[in-house]
C-alpha positions as CSV (number, residue, x, y, z in Angstrom):
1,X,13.6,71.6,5.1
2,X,17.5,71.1,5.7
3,X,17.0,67.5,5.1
4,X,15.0,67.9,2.2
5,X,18.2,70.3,0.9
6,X,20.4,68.0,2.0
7,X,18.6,64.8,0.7
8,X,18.3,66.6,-3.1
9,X,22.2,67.6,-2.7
10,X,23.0,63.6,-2.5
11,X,20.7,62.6,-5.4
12,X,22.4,66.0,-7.5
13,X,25.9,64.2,-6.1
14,X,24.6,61.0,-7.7
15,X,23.7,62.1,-10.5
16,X,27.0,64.0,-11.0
17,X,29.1,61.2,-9.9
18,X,27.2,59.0,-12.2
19,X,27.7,61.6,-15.4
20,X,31.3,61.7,-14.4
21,X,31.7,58.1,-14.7
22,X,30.4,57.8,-18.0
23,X,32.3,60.3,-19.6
24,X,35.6,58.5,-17.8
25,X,34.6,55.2,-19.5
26,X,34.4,56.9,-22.7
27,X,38.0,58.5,-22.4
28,X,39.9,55.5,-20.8
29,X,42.1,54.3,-22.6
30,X,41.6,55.7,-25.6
31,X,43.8,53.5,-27.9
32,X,42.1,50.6,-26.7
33,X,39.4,49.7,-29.5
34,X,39.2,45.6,-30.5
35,X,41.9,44.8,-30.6
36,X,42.7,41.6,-33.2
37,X,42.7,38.3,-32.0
38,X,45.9,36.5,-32.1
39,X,46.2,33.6,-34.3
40,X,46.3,30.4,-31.5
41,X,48.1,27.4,-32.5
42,X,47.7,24.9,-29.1
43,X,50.9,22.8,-28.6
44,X,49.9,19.2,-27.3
45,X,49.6,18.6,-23.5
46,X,52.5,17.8,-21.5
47,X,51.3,15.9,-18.3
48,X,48.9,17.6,-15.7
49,X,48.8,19.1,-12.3
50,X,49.0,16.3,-10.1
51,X,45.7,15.9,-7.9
52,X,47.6,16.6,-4.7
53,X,49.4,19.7,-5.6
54,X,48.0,23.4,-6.0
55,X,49.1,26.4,-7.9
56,X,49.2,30.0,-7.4
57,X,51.0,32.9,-7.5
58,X,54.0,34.5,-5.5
59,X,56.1,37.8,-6.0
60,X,58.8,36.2,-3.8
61,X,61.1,37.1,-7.3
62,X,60.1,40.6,-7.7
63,X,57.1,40.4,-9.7
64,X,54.0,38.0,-9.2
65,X,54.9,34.3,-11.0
66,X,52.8,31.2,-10.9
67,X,53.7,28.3,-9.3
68,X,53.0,24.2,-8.4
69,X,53.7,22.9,-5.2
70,X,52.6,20.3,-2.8
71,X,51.3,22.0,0.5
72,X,53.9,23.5,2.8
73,X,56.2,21.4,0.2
74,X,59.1,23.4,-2.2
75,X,57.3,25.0,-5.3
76,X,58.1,25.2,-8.6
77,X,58.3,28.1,-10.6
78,X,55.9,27.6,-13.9
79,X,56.2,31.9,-15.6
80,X,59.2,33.9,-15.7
81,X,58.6,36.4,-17.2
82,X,60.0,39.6,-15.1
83,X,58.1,42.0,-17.3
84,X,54.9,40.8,-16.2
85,X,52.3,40.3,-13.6
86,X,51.8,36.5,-13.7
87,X,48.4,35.4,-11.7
88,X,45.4,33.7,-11.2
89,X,46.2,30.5,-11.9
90,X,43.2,27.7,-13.0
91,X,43.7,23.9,-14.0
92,X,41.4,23.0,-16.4
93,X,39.6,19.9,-15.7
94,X,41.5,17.4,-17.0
95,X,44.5,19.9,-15.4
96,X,46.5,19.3,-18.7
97,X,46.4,23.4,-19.1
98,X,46.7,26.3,-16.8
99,X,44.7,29.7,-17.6
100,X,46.0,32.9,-15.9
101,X,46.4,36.7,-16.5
102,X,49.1,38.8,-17.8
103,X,49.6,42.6,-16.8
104,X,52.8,44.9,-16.7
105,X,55.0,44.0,-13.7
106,X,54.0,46.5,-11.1
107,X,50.5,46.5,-12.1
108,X,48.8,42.6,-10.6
109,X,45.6,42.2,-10.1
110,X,45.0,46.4,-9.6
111,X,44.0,47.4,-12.9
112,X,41.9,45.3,-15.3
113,X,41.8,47.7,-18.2
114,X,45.5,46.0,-18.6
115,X,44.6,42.4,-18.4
116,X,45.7,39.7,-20.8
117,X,44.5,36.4,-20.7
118,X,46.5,33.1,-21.5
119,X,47.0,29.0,-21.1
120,X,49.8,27.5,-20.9
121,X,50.8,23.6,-20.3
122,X,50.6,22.0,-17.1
123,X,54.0,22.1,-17.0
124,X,54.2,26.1,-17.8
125,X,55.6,24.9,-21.5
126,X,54.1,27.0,-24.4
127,X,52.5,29.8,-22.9
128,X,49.8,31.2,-25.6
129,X,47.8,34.4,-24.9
130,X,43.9,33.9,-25.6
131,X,42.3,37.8,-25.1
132,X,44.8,40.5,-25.0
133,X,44.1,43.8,-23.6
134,X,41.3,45.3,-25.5
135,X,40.1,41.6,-26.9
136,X,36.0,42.1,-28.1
137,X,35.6,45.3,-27.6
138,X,36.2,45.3,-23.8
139,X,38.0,47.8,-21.8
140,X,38.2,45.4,-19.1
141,X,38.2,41.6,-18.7
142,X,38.9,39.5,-15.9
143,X,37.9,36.5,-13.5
144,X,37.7,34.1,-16.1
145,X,37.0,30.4,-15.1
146,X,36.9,27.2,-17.2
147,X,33.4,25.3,-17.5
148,X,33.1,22.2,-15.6
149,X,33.6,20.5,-19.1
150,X,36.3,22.3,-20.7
151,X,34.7,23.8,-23.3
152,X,33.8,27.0,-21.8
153,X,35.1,29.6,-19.9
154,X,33.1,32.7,-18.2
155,X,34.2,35.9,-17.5
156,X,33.3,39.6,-16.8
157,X,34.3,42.3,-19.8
158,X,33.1,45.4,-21.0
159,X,32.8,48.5,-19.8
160,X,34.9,50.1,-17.1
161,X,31.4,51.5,-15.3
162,X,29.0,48.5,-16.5
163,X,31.0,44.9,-17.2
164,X,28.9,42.0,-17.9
165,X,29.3,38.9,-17.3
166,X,30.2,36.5,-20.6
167,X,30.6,32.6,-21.7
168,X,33.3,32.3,-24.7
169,X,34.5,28.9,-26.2
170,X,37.7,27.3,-24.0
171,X,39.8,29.6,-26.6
172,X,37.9,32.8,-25.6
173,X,36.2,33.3,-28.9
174,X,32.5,33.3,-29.6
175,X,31.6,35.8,-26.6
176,X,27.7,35.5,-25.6
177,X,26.3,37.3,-23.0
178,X,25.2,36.8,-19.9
179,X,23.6,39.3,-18.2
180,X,22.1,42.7,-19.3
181,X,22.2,44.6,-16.1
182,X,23.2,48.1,-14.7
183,X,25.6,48.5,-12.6
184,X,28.5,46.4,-12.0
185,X,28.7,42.0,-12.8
186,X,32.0,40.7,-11.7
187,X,33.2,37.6,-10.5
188,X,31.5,34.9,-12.3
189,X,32.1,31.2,-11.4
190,X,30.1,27.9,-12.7
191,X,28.0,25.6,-11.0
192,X,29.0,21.7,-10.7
193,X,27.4,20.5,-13.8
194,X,27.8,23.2,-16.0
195,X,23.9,25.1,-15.5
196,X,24.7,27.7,-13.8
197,X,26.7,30.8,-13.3
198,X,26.9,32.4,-10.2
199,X,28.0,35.8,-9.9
200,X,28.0,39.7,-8.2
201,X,26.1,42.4,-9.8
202,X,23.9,45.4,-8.4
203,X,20.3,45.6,-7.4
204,X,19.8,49.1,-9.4
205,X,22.0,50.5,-12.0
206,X,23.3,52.9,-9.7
207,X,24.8,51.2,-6.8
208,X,27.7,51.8,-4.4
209,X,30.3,48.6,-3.8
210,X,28.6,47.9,-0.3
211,X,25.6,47.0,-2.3
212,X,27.2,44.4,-4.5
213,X,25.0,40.8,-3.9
214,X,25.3,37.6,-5.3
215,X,23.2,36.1,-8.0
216,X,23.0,33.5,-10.5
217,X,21.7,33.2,-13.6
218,X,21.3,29.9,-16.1
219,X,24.2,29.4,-18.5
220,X,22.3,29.2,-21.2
221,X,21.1,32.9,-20.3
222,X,17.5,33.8,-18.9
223,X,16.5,35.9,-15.6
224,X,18.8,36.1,-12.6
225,X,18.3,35.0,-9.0
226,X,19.3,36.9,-5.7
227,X,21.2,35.1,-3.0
228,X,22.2,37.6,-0.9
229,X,20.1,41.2,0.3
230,X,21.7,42.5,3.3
231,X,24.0,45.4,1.9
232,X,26.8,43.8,2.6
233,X,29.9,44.4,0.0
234,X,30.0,40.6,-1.6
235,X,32.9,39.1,-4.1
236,X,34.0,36.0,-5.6
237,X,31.1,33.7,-5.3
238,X,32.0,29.9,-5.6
239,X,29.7,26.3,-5.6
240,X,30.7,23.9,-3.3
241,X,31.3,20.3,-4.7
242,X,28.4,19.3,-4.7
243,X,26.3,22.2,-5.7
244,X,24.5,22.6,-2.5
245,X,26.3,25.9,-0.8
246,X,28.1,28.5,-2.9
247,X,30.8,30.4,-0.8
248,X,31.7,33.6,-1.0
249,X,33.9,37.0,0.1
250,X,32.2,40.0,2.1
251,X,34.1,43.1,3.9
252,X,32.5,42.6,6.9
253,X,34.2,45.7,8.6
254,X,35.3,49.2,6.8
255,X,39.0,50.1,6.9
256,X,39.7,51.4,10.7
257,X,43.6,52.0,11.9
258,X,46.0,49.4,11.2
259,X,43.0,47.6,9.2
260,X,44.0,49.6,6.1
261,X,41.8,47.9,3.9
262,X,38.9,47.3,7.0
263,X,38.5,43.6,7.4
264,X,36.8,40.5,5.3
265,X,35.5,37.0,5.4
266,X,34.4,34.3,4.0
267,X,30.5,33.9,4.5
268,X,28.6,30.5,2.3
269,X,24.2,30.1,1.1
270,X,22.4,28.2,0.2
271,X,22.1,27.6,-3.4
272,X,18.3,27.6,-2.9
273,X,19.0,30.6,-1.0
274,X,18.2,31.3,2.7
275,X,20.1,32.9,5.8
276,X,23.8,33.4,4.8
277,X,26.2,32.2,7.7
278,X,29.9,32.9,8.5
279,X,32.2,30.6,7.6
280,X,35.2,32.6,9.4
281,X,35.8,35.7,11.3
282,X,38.2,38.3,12.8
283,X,39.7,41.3,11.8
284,X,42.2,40.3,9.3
285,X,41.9,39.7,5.5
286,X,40.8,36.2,4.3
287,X,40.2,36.8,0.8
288,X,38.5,34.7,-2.3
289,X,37.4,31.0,-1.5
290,X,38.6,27.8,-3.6
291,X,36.9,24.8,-2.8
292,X,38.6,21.5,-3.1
293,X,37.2,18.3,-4.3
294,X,37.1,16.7,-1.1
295,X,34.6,20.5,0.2
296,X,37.8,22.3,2.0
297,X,38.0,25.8,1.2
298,X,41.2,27.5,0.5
299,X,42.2,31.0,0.0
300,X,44.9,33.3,0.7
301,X,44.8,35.5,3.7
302,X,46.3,38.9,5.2
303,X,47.2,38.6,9.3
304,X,47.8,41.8,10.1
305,X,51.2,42.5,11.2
306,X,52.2,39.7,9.0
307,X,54.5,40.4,5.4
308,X,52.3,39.9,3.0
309,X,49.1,36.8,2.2
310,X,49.6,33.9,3.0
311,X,47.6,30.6,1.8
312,X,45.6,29.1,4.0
313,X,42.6,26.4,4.1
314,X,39.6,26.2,6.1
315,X,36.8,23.7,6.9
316,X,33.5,25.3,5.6
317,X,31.7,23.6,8.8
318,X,33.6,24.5,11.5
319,X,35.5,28.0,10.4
320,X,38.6,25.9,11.4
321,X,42.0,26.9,9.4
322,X,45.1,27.0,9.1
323,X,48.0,28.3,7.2
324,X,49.3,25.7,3.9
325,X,52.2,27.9,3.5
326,X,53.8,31.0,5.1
327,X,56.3,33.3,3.5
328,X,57.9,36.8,3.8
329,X,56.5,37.9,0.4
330,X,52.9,37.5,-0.8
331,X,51.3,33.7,-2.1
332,X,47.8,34.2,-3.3
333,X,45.5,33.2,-5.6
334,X,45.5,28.7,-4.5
335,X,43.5,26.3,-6.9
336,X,44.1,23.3,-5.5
């Protein structure tokens, strides 16, 4: 009988939570309605990202700014803008543009109810926002990722409690959905040759973060696939190269001590599915996986007792890394 007490008390707690939620999505931010698209004129290329160089983002200047640089080598700074956020840097193919977000300085990647998205020239000339804050009706937007051709990108937006997962045009226009699902879809990312999307969304439409899994669905929409089902919190699933393995981020420990935010790792599937396997372990922080042309992976990662991230690259094999570049303030976020 006490269980049975208990055991209606957690699905009442549920059901509350759940009631709660809704009513919060319905109050955030309640200026934000969709909000006008700005008027784009593209300025012509200038160069690209040279093949051996990466970017990312660093708040070695006070606030998060992207930068170029090769390896351990100097970097160049590509934003400036000390009123902003400036992060998550992607080349696009042809690595003639750069997409990345926007939020107010102080804010990063913490809050994506205040997201902006934008492209700039290789060179960080002509930097032109695509979705502002509140773009399609979206009270949140983030993760977006460039199609394998440049024509597309894919994203999550929507709802604070329920995103979805999207494919707009390379300008971010055109929005089609994805998925249709309950619960949370985050952190899509495309397949090799453009087919599919692979992604984290819930089983149920009530689910907790430690039941995120990834799936993937066709990019031309239809039913989704599970990969993972082992109730393990999952993020930031990416393909390998050649579409064979898709690698991805799991907290494979809960915050404990000095581990203020518990511990995570980098784990890989099939992308037939199967066993999942570990790609690296410990007790520190090695956060979302970028695979390389030539099947490296590289990421940025948390040593505790260390300043901030550093970026570092692994082989997906072995599990064998090391750092690309250490500083006394945070680098994060590498596409090489």
């Amino acid at each position: 009988m006490a269980l049975g007490a208990a055991g209606g008390g957690l699905v009442l707690l549920v059901i509350a939570f759940a009631v709660v939620l809704v009513i919060a999505d319905r109050k955030l931010n309640p200026s934000v309605r969709t909000a006008p698209l700005p008027a784009i004129e593209m300025a012509e290329p200038t160069g690209s990202v040279p093949a051996n160089e990466m970017l990312f983002d660093a708040d070695g200047s006070g606030s998060f700014q992207i930068y170029v640089a090769n390896g351990g080598g100097p970097a160049h700074q590509l934003t400036s803008d000390p009123t902003t956020d400036a992060w998550w840097p992607r080349p696009s193919p042809d690595r003639t543009r750069i997409l990345f977000y926007r939020t107010p300085a102080g804010t990063h990647d913490k809050d994506f109810k205040q997201t902006s998205l934008w492209v700039m020239n290789a060179d960080g000339s002509s930097p032109t926002e695509l979705l502002p804050r509140g773009a399609h009706g979206w009270n949140q937007h983030g993760h977006a990722e460039w199609s394998p051709d440049g024509q597309h990108l894919v994203m999550f937006g929507g709802k604070t409690t329920n995103p979805q997962i999207w494919v707009t045009d390379a300008l971010g226009r055109q929005p089609r959905r994805l998925t249709d699902d309950g619960g949370v879809n985050l952190d899509p990312s495309w397949s090799p040759d453009g087919r599919t999307v692979v992604y984290v969304g819930c089983p149920r439409s009530l689910c907790t973060p430690g039941q995120q899994e990834v799936y993937m669905v066709p990019s031309s929409g239809g039913p989704r696939t599970r990969l993972t089902d082992d109730g393990v919190r999952d993020h930031d699933p990416y393909y390998s190269p050649d579409g064979s393995e898709i690698a991805f981020l799991s907290q494979t420990a809960r915050p404990s001590g000095e581990q203020v935010v518990g511990s995570w790792n980098i784990r890989a599937v099939s992308a037939s599915g199967g066993a999942v396997r570990d790609v690296t372990t410990g007790a520190d922080v090695t956060s979302l996986p970028r695979w390389s042309k030539d099947g490296r992976l590289f990421t940025h990662r948390l040593i505790y007792g260390r300043p901030g991230f550093d970026l570092w690259v692994f082989e997906p094999r072995t599990g064998q890394g090391h750092p690309v570049r250490e500083e006394s303030f945070n680098e994060e976020y590498p596409s090489p």
